[in-house]
KEDREN-776885 format. One line per 2 residues: number of its first residue (from 1); their letters; for each residue x, y, z of N, C-alpha, C. Coordinates in steps of 0.2 Angstrom, whole numbers, plus 5000, padded with zeros to 4 digits. Atoms other than C-alpha are relative to their C-alpha. Example, Ala and Ser with C-alpha at 12.3 -4.5 7.8 and 13.67 -1.06 7.14 Angstrom:
<atoms>
1	AS	5004 4994 5000 5062 4978 5039 5004 5006 5000 | 4996 4994 4999 5068 4995 5036 4996 5005 5003
</atoms>
This chain:
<atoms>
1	XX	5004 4994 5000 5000 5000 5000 5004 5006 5000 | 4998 4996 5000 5005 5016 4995 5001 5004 5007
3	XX	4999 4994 4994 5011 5031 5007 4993 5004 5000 | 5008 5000 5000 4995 5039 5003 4994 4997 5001
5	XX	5007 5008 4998 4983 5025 5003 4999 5000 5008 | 5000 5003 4994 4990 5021 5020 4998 5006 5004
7	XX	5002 4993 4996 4987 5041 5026 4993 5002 5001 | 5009 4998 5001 4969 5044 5019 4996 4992 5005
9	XX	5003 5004 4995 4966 5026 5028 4998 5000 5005 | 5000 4999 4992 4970 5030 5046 4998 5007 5000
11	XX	5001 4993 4995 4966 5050 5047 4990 4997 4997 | 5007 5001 5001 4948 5042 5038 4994 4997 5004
13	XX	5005 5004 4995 4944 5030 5052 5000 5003 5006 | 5000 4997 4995 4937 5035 5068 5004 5002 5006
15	XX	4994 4996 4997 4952 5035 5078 5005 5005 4997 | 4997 4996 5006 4962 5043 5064 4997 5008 5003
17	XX	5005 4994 4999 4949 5057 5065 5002 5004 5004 | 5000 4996 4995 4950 5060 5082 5005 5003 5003
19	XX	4994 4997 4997 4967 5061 5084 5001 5006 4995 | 4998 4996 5004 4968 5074 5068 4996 5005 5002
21	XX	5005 4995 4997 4953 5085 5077 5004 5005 5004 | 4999 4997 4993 4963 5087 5094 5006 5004 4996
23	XX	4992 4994 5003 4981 5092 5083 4996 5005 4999 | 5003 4994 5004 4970 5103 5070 4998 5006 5007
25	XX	5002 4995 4993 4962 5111 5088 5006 5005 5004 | 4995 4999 4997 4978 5113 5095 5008 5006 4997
27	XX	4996 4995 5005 4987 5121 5078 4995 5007 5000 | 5005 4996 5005 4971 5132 5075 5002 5006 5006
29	XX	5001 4992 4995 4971 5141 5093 5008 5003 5000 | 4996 4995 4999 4989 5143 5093 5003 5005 4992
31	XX	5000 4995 5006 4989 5153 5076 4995 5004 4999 | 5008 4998 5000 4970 5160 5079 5004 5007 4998
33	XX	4999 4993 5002 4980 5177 5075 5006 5002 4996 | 4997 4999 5006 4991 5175 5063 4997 5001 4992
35	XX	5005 4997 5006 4986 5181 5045 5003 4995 4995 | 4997 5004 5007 4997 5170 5033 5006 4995 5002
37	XX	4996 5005 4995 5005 5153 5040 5002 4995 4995 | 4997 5007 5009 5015 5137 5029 4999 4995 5007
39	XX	5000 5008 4998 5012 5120 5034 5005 4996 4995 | 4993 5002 5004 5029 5111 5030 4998 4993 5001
41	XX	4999 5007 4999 5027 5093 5027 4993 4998 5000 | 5009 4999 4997 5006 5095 5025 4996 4994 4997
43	XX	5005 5007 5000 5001 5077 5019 4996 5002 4994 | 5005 5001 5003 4987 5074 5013 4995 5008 5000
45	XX	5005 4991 5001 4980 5092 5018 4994 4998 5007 | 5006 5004 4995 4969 5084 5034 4999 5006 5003
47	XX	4998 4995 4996 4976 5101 5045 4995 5005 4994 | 5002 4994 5004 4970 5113 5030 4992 4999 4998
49	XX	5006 5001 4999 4954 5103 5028 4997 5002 5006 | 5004 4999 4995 4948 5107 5045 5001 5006 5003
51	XX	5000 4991 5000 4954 5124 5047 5001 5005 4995 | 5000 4997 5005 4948 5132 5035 4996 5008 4999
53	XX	4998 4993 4998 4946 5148 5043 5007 5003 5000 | 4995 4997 4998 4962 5151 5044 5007 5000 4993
55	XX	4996 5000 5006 4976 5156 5030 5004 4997 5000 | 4996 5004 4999 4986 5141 5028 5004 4999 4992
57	XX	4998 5002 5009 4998 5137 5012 5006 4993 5002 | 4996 5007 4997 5005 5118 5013 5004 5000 4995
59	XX	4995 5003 5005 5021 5112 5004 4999 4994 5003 | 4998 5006 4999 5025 5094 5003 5007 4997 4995
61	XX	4995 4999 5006 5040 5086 4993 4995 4992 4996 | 5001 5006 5005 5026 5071 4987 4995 5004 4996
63	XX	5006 4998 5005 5017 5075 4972 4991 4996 5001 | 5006 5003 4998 5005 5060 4977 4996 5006 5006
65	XX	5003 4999 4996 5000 5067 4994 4997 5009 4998 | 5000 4993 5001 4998 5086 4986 4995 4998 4994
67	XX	5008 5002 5004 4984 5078 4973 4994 5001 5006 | 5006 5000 4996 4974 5073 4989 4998 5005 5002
69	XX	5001 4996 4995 4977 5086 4998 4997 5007 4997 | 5003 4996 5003 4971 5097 4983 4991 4999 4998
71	XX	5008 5003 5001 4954 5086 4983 4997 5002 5007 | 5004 5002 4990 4951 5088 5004 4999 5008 5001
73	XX	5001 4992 4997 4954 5107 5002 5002 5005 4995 | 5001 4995 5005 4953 5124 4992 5007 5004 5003
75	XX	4996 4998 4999 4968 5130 4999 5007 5001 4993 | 4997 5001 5006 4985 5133 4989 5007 4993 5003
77	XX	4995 5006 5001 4997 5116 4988 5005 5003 4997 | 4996 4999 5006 5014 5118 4983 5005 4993 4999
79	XX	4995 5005 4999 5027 5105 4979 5008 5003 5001 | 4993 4994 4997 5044 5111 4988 5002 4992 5007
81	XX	4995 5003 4995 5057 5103 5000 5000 5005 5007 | 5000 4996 4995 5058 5110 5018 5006 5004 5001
83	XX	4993 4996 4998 5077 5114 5016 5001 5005 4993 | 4998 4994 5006 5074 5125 4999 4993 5002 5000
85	XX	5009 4996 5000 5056 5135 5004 5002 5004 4995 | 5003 4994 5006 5052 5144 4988 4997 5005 5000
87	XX	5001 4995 4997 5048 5159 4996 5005 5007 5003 | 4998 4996 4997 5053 5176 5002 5002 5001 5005
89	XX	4995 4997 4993 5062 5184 5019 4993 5000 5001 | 5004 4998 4996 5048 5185 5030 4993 5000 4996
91	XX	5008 5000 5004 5033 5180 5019 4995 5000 5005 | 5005 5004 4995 5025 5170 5035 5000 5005 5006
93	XX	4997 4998 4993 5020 5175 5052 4997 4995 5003 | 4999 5006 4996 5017 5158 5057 5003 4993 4996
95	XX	4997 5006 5005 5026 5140 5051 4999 4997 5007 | 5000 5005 4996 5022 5123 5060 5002 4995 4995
97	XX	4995 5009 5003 5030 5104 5057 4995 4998 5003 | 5004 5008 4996 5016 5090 5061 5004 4994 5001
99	XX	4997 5008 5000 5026 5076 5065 5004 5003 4992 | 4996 5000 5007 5038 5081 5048 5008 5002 5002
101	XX	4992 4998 5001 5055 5090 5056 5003 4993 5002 | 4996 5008 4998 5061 5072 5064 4998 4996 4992
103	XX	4999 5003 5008 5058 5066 5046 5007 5001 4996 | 4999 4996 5004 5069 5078 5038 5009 4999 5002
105	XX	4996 5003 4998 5087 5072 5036 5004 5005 5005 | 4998 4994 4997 5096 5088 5041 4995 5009 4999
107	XX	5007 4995 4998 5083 5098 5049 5003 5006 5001 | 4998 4992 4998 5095 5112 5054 5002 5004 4993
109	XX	5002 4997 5003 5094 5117 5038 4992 5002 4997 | 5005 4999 5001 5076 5118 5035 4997 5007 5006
111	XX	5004 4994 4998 5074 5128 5051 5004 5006 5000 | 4997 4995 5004 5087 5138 5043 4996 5005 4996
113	XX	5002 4995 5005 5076 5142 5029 4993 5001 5003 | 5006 4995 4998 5060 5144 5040 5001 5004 5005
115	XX	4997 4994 4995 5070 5157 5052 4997 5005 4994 | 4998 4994 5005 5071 5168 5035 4994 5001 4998
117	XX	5010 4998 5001 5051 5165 5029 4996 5000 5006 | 5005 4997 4993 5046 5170 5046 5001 5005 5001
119	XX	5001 4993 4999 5042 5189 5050 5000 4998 5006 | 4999 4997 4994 5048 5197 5065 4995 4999 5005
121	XX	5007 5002 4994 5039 5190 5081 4996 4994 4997 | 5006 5003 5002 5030 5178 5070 5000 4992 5005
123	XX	5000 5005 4995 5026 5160 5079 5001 4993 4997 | 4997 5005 5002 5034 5144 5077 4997 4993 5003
125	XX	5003 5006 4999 5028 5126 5081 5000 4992 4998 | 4999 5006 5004 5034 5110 5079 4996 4996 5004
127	XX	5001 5006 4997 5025 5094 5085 5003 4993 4996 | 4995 5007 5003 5036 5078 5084 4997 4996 5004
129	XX	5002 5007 5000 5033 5060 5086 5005 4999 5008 | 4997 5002 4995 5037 5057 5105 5005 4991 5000
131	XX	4995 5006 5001 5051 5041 5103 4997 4995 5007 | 4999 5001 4995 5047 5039 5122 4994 4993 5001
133	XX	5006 5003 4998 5030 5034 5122 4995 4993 4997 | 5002 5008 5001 5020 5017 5121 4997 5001 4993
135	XX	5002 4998 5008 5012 5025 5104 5006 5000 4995 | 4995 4999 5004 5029 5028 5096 5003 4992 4999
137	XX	4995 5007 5002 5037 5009 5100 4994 4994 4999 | 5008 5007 5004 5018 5000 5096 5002 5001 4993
139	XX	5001 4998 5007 5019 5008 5079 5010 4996 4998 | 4992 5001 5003 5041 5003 5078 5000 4991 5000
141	XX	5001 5004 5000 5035 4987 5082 4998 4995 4991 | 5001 5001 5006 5029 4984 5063 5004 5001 4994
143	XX	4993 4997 5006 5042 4983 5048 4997 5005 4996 | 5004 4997 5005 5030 4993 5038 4997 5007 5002
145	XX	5000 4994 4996 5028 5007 5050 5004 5005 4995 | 4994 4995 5001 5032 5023 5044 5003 5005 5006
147	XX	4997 4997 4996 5037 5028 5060 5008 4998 5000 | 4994 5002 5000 5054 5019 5056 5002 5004 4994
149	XX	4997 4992 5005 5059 5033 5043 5003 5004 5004 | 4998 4996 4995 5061 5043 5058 5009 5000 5000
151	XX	4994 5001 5002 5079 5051 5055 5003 5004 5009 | 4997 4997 4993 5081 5060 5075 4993 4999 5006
153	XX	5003 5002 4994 5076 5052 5090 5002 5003 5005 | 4998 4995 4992 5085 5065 5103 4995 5006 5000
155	XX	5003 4996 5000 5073 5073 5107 5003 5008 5002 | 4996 4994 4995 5086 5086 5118 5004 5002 4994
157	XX	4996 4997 5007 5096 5088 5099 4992 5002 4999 | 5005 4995 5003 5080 5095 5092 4998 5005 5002
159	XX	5003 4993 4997 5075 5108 5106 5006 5004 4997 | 4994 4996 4999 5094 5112 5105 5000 5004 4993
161	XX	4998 4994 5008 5094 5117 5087 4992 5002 4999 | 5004 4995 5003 5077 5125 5084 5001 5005 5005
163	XX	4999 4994 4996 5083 5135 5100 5004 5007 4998 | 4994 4994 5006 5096 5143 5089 4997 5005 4996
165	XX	5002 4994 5006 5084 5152 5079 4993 5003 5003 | 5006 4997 4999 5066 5152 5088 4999 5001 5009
167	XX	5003 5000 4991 5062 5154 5108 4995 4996 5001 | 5004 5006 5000 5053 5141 5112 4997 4996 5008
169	XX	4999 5003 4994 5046 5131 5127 4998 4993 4997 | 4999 5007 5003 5043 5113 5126 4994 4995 5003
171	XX	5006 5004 4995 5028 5101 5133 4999 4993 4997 | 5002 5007 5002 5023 5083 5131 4991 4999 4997
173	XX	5005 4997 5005 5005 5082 5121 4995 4993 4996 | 5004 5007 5003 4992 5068 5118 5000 4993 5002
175	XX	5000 5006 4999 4991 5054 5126 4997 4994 4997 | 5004 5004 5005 4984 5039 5115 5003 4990 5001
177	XX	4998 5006 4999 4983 5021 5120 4997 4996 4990 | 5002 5004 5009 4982 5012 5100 4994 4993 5005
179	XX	5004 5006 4997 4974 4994 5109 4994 4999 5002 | 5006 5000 4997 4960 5001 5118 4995 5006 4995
181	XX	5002 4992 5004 4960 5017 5104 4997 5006 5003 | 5003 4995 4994 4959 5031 5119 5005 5003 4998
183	XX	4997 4992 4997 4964 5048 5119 4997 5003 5005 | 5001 4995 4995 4967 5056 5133 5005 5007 5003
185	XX	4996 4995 4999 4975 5071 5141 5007 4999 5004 | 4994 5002 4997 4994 5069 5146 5004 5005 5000
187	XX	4993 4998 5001 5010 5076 5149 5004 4997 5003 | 4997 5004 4998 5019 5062 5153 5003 4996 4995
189	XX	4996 5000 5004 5032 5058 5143 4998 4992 4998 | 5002 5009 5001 5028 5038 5143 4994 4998 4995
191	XX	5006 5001 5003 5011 5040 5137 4999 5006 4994 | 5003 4994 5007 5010 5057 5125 5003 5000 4994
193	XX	4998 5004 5006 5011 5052 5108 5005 5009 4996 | 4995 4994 5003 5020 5071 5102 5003 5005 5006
195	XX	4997 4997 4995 5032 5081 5111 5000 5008 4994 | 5004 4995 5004 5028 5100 5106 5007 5006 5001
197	XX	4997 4996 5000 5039 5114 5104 4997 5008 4997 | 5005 4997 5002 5031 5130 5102 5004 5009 5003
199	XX	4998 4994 4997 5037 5150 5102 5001 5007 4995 | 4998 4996 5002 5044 5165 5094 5006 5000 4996
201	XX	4994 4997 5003 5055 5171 5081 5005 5002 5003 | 4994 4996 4998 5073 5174 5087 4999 5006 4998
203	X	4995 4994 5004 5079 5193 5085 4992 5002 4995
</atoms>
């Protein structure tokens, strides 16, 4: 099964869903006052479908998933890499990563070039795949997992280097038992399926 296939299959079942509701909820309030935000890594477009109040512009580097994500939502898709954004100095005054910076081989360029398409003050937000938690080593359990692409599992290297460019605090975020298919509220490193990094533009 495709990468695609496999993406529209889980956000389209009921736990899928629910878990894409509570991120979407979670991206929506922290950029409720931004005017023009990139979604780096934007999939199938699940985040731009559901907030669609808000000015979102996804890039992706798959062509497949940027069809879908052209059919889920009116917004604009581009196809682009995170470490060459085809944009100008300060276009954005918000950028988020959903679970894509820990993808990204050398990420300390990509937040290179989203320091430069971020406007002074503007707000930064990564949520990554906690390694930690029972969700992260159910899913590493499966050779077919795409959680095994995962290229940076220190979580304490990634604060370090988006600290370089953004102010940021850090929190644990979603607790999700697969098994029983429960979400709940955590911050507890063992159990919350993403660890969140969340803040301001250096300088």
């Amino acid at each position: 099964m495709k990468d695609t296939e496999k993406f529209i299959k889980f956000y389209e079942s009921r736990f899928g869903m629910e878990i894409m509701n509570i991120e979407s909820n979670y991206i929506g309030e922290w950029f409720k006052s931004c005017n023009r935000i990139l979604d780096v890594g934007c999939g199938i477009g699940s985040i731009e479908e559901r907030l669609s109040n808000l000015n979102i512009l996804g890039i992706d580097k798959s062509k497949e998933m940027l069809i879908e994500a052209k059919r889920r939502s009116d917004k604009i898709f581009i196809q682009a890499r995170a470490e060459s954004l085809p944009f100008r100095n300060e276009s954005f005054d918000g950028i988020f990563y959903l679970t894509t910076l820990e993808f990204i081989p050398n990420y300390e360029i990509a937040l290179k070039e989203a320091y430069s398409a971020l406007s002074k003050n503007g707000k930064f937000l990564a949520m990554i795949l906690n390694p930690e938690s029972e969700y992260f080593k159910y899913h590493m359990k499966s050779k077919n997992s795409y959680f095994r692409r995962v290229k940076h599992l220190d979580l304490g290297d990634i604060k370090n280097s988006v600290s370089n460019y953004f102010m940021v605090e850090d929190e644990y975020f979603l607790g999700i038992n697969v098994n029983k298919e429960r979400i709940f509220a955590t911050n507890d490193r063992r159990y919350a399926a993403l660890y969140v990094l969340k803040g301001q533009k250096n300088g």
